[in-house]
N, C-alpha and C positions, 0 to 999 in steps of 0.2 A: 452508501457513499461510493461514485464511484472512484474508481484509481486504475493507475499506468503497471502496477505492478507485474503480470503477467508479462507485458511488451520488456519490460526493463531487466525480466528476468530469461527471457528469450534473448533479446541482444547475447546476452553473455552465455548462452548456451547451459544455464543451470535447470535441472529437472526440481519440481517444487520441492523433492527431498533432497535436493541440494540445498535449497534455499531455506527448508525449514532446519535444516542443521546448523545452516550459519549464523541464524536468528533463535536458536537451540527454543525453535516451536515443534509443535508434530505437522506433518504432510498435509493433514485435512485441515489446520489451521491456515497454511496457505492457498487451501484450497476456496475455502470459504471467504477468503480476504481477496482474493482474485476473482471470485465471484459474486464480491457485493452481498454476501449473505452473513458478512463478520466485520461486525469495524475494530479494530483492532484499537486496544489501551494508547495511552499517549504515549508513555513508554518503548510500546514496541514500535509506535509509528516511528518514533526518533530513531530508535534502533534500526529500522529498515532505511530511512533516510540516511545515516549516517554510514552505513552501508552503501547504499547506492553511490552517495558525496554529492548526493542533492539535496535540496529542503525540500519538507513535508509537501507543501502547495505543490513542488512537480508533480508528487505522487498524485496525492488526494485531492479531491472536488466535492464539497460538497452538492448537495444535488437539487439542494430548495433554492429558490432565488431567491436575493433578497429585492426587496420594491424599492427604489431609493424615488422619496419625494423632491421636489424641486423646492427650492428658498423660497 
């Protein structure tokens, strides 16, 4: 999945173990989440959105498309 994480957590000048204190995750959690290598629980998705005081979708993308057929 990708996500804005990284960028949203740069604005505000936080180091990922700033960010994983706030979200009381470990370092490599955001590591991995910032690198598409972690999708992170719904839980915590909330929890980092509701942090940010954005909705999920800013963050997250998934990454399949979906095929929308015509009527």
């Amino acid at each position: 999945m990708k996500n804005r994480l990284k960028v949203l957590r740069a604005e505000r000048d936080w180091t990922q173990a700033d960010l994983a204190e706030k979200l009381e995750v470990s370092r490599q959690t955001i590591n991995a989440i910032e690198k598409g290598k972690y999708d992170p629980s719904l839980p915590l998705a909330f929890k980092i959105a509701r942090l940010f005081a954005i909705p999920i979708e800013a963050i997250f993308e998934d990454e399949t498309e979906v095929e929308v057929s015509p009527i």
